[in-house]
Every structure is written in C-alpha cells, then in structure tokens.
N, C-alpha and C positions, 0 to 999 in steps of 0.2 A: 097468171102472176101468183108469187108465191111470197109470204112474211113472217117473221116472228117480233117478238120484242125488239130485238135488236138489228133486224134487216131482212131487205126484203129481195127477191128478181124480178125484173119487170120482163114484157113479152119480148124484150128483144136479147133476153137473157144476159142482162147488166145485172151485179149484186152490188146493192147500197147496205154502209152499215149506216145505225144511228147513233148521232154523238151529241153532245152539249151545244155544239156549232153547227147542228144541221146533219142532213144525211153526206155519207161522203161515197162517192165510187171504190170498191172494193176491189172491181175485177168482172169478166164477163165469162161466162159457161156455156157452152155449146155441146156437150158431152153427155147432158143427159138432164136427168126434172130437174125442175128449180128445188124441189125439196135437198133432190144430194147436192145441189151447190149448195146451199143453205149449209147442211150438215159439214161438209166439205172445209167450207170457210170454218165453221163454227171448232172443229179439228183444230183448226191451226189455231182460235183462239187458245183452244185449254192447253196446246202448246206452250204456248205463252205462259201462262198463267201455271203451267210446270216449271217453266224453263226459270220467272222470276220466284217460284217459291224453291225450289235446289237454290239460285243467290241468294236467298234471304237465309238460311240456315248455314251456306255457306260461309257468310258474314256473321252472323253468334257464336257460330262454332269451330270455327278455325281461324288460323293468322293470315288468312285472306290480306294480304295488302290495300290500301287506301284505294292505289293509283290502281290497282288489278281490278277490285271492286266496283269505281271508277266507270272502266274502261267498257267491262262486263253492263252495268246500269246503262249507259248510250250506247250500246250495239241494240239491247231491248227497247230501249227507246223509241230508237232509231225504226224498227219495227211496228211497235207502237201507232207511232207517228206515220208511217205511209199505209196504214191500215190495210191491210191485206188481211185482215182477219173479221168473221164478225163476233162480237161479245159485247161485254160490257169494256170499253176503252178506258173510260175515264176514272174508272177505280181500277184497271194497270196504271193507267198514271200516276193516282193517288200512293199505288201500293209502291211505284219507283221514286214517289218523292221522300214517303217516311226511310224508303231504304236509302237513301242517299241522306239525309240526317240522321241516318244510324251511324249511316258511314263515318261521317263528320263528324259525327258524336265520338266514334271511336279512335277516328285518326289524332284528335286530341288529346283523347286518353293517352294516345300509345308515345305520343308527342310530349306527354305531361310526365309518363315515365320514361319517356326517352329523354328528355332532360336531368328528372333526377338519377337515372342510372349515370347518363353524363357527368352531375357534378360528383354524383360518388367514385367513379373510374377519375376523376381530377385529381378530387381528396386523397385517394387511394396510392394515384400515380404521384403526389407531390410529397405522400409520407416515405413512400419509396424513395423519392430522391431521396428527400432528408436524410435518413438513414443511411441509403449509398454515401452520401458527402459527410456523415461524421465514417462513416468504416471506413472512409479513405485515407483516416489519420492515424487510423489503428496498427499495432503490431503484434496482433494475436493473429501473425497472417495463415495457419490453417483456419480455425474458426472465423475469423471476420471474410477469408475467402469463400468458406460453405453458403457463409449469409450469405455472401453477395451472388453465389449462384442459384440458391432459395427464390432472393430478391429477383433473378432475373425470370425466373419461370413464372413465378405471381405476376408479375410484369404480363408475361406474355397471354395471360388467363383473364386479364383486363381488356375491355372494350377501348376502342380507339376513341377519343379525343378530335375534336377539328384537328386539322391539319397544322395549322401554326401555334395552337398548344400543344399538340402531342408530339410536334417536332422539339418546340422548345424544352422540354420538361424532358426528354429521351437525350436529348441532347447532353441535359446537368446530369442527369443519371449515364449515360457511358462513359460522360469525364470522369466521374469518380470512379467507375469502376477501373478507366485508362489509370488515372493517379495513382490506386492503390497497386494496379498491378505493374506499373512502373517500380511504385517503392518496395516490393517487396523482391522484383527481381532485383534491384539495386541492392538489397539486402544479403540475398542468398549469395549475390558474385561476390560482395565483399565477406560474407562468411565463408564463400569456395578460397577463395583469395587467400583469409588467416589462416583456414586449416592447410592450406597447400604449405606456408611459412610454417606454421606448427607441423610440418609430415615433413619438411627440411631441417629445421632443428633437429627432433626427436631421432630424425636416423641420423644426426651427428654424435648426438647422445647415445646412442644406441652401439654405436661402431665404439667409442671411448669405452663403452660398457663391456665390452666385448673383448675388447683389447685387455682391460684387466683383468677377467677374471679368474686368469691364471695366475695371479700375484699372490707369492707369500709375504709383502709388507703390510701386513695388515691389520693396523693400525692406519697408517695414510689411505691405504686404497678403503677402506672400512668408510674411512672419512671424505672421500672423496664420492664415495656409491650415496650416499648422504647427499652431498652438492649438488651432483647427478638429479636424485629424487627430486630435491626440489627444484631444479630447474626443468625438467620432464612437469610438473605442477604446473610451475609459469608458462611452460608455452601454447597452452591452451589442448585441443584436438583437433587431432589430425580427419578428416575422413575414415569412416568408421570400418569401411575394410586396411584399411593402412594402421589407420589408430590400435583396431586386434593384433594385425601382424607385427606392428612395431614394441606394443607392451611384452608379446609374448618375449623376444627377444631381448628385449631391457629386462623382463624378470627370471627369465631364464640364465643369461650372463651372470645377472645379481646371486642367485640360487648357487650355480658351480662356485663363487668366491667364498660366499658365506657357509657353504656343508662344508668345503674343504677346511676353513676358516675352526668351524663347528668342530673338524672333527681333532685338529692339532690342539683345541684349546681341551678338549675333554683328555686328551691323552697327558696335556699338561697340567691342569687337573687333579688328573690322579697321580703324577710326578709327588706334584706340590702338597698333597695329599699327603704323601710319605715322607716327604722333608720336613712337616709341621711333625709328625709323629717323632721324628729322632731328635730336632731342635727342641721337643717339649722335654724328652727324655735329658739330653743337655741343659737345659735351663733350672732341671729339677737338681742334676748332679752339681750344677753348680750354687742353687740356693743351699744346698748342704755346710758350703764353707765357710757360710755366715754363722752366730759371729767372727769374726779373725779374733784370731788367738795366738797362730803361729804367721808372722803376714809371710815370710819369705817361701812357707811353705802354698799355703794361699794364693801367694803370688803364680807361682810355676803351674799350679792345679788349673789355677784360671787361662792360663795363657794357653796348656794344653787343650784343654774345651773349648776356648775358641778358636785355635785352629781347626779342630775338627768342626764346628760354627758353621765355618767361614766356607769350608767345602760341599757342606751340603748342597747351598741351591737356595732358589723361591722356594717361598713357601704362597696359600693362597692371599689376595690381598687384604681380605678383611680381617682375618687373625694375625696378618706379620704386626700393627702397633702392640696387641699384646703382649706375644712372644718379645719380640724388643724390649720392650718396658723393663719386661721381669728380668732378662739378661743383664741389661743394663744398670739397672737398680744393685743387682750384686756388683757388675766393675763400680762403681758409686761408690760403696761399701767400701771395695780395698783399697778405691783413691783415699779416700778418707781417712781410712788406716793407715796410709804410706805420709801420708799430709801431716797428720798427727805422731807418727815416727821420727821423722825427718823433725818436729820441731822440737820435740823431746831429747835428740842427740845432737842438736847443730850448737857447739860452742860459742860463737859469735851472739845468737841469741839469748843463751844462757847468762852471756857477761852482761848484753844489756839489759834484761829481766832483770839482774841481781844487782847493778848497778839503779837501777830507776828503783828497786825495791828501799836498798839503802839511803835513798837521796828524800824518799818519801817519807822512812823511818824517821830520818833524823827531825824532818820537819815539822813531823808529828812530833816529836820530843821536844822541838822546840816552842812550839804552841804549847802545849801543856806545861811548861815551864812559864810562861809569859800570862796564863790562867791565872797558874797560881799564884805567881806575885801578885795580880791585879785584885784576885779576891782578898787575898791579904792586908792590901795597900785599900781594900775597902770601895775598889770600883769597881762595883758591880757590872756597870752598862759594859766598860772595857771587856771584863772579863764574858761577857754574855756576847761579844761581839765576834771575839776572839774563840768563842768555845763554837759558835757557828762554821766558823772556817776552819777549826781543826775538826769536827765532824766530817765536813767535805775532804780532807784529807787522809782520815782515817776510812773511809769507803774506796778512793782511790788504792790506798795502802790494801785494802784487802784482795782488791781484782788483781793488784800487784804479783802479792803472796801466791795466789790460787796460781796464774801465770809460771811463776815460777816452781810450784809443784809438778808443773805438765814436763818440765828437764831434769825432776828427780830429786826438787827440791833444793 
C-alpha cells in the first residue's frame, strides 16, 4: 500500500483521496505501482488547479461574461466534486467559491453601469426627440434637414433601451422626422407650383416684349417696357433654367427697342443741337429791334424772323423755356408798342380823354370858386371841407391831363 498527504492505494489497488468528510474513492489502477497511480491522480489535480487559475484571470482580465463565467465555475466544480483527482480539494472549493463572488461582485458592477449607460442612452434618446419635434416646425429646411440626419446617426451610435421604451421614444422621433419631411415636400410642390405660374406669365411677358421691340412709337412702347418690368418683378421666379432663358429674352427684346430708340434720339440730338444754334442767332437778331422806334417797320422785321422761327424745328428740351422767353419778351415789346399806338391815334378815345379832362376842369374851377367865398364869408371849417375835395379832384384832373398827352395832347 502506498500514501501521501492527500491519498493513498490500498492492496487491491483502489486510490482514496482525503477530504474534510472522510477519504473518498478516486478510482482503481491496475497498470502499474501505486506510486504512479498516486502521481497519476495527482496530474489531474494540478490540472485543476491550472484549469481554475487560466478562469481566475480570465475573469480580472477580460469581459468574460457573468453567465459564461458561470457556466465555466460548475463544469470545475462539477469535477471537483466527483473527485477523480487527488490534491488538496477543499481549497479548489474555497478557490471556486471566492471566484464565484468575484463574479457576483462583477456582474453587479457591469449591471450598475449597465444601468447608468441605460439611463444615459434615455437622456440622450429623449433630447434627441426633443429636438427632432421642435425641427419639425422649422423652415430652414436645408439646415434643420442636415440636423435631422446628424440626429439620426447619433441616434443610431446609442445603445438600445428596453424594448417598449426604445420603441416608444423611436416612435416620437420618426414622427417628427415624417412631420417635417412631409412639410417641407408640401412646401417645395407649392414652390414648383408658383414658379411653374411665374415661368407662364413671364413667357407671356416675354412674347409682348418681343413683339415690340421693333416699334418706333417710343414714347408708349418705352412706357410700356416699364409696365412690362414691373410686372416680370411681381411674378415672382420662374425655375432657374427657365428663369435664365426667359430673362435673357425679356432683356434682350428690351436692348433692340432701347439702342435703336438710343440711336434716333442722338441723331435728334444733334438736329436739335443746330436748331438751338440758328433760333439763338434769331432771337439775338431780333432783340436788336428793341426799343421801337419805327413800329411799322418793327413790325415786318419781326414777322420775317418768325417765320423763319417757326421753320426751323425742336430745339433740345431744357433750353427751348429760355429761347422762348427771350423771343417772346421782344413780340411783348412791339405788342406794346402797337397797344400804345393804336391809343394815341384812336379818335373816339381822344374825344373821351378831352371830354372827362374838361368836365373835371370845370369842377375844379368850381370848387375853388366855392373856397373862396367860404374863406371870405369867414367859414373856415366850409372852406376846409371844400378844399379837401377839390384836392381829390385836382389829382383826378392830373391823371386826366397825363391821359390825354398819350393822343398828342
């Protein structure tokens, strides 16, 4: 029979180990000493005792799972326990139970941040909503749509949630992404929609534009390219390949009206240029015949210069008030002189002149006849009364006089 500390063989070649509860049957050898069964057995202990120190470092050192960890601890157990080994057993025991409240210890841990990763991926996923459902209101819809596809990648870099919060909260979050992306297609058709209405006005405006711009009324069509303008303003744009093609055409129309327009007015221009030149030269000939002196001859002088006036043409617009004025100002002159002619040889007026002159004479003679008795007769106030009113008569009596000088006296 053969023994050590931990077990022994007996002669009929049975190996017992020794444990806390007695020796236990290990197993029987037939194959040779009890020493190599001994040693034999003893092999598969430090098996063991390899096999749970690889799990014990396994478990410090890596993200070994709870339940793998677990499983791995009662396979050794398992072993353990049907003692097929001899060693010392009950410090494997001991060494699988601190490993299994390692375990424990850890699954807690991982349990303790798997919750706050949880509530953080909550937090995370409900700011995202939030945000998704104000963007949903917005109409910055390039920018507010980048967010929301930002938003959805952060989204997807987040840990899941239980199932009926992560469902709930995905839920409010792709409504608002549906919402906004509803409202901003509902947007862009109604903006397809007006520029298509703005790309049908504009080539009506376009064709009108076109049609005129071979017009020489221009003045109306000038005024018209104008109404044009601003109604190409009000209808908004068109789609921006339509929008290019249709302006080029609206300002090019515009362009043929206005250079040909351009180029009639420079030629008139310098017409009008030359017309001011010989009306200056006119106007100077005829301030010459100021004063009158001779009117009949005056008369004829002026009448010839205006006809010649009168044939020249425009002149530019903002010099023709002056030219006029000064023209004018001389016919002024010889009306004036024909006015004052005409009242100096008209009979009829001469008789009345010399009739109101005499009628005022007299009356003035008779007031001063009526003085003088009164100062005579010693009434002063009479005569002061009296000499009032023949003053006012004697100033009539002079305008009278003057009057009648103007028919030669």
């Amino acid at each position: 029979m053969s023994s050590d500390p931990w077990g022994r063989v007996d002669e009929t070649g049975t190996v017992y180990v020794r444990t806390a509860d007695g020796e236990q049957v290990v197993g029987s050898w037939q194959a040779g000493s009890p020493e190599e069964a001994l040693a034999y057995f003893e092999r598969k202990y430090e098996g063991l005792v390899v096999e749970i120190g690889l799990l014990e470092r396994r478990v410090k050192t890596t993200d070994l799972s709870a339940k793998d960890a677990t499983a791995a601890i009662d396979h050794i157990r398992t072993q353990v326990d049907e003692h097929h080994v001899v060693g010392d057993l009950n410090a494997l025991r001991e060494r699988l139970d601190k490993l299994v409240a390692t375990v424990e210890t850890r699954r807690e841990e991982r349990k303790a941040v798997k919750a706050k990763q949880s509530e953080e991926a909550r937090t995370a996923k409900e700011s995202l909503v939030a945000e998704a459902e104000e963007l949903a209101a917005s109409e910055q819809w390039r920018s507010a749509g980048e967010r929301l596809r930002a938003l959805v990648d952060t989204w997807k870099g987040l840990p899941r949630l239980d199932r009926k919060t992560d469902d709930e909260l995905w839920h409010r979050f792709s409504h608002a992404r549906s919402a906004f992306s509803k409202r901003r297609k509902a947007h862009f058709a109604s903006l397809d929609a007006q520029r298509e209405e703005a790309r049908k006005v504009k080539e009506k405006l376009v064709a009108e534009a076109e049609s005129l711009s071979g017009s020489t009324d221009w003045g109306p069509t000038a005024a018209r390219y104008r109404d044009l303008m601003a109604d190409w303003k009000a209808a908004g744009r068109a789609q921006r390949e339509a929008e290019d093609e249709l302006w080029a055409r609206f300002r090019g129309a515009q362009d043929v009206f206005f250079q040909a327009r351009g180029h009639v007015f420079a030629e008139r221009d310098a017409e009008q240029s030359g017309n001011l030149t010989l009306k200056e030269e006119l106007v100077v000939e005829a301030e010459k015949l100021l004063p009158v002196t001779d009117l009949k001859a005056a008369r004829a002088a002026f009448r010839s210069i205006n006809e010649r006036w009168e044939a020249i043409g425009h002149v530019p617009r903002d010099a023709r008030p002056k030219i006029e004025g000064r023209m004018h100002a001389v016919e002024r002159s010889i009306q004036e002189a024909e006015e004052s002619e005409w009242r100096r040889t008209n009979p009829e007026a001469r008789a009345r002149a010399a009739g109101l002159t005499g009628q005022l004479q007299a009356a003035v003679d008779k007031l001063q006849e009526q003085v003088d008795k009164a100062r005579a007769a010693g009434n002063d106030a009479k005569a002061n009364k009296l000499s009032q009113e023949l003053e006012g008569r004697k100033a009539l009596l002079d305008q009278a006089l003057k009057g009648l000088e103007e028919f030669g006296g």
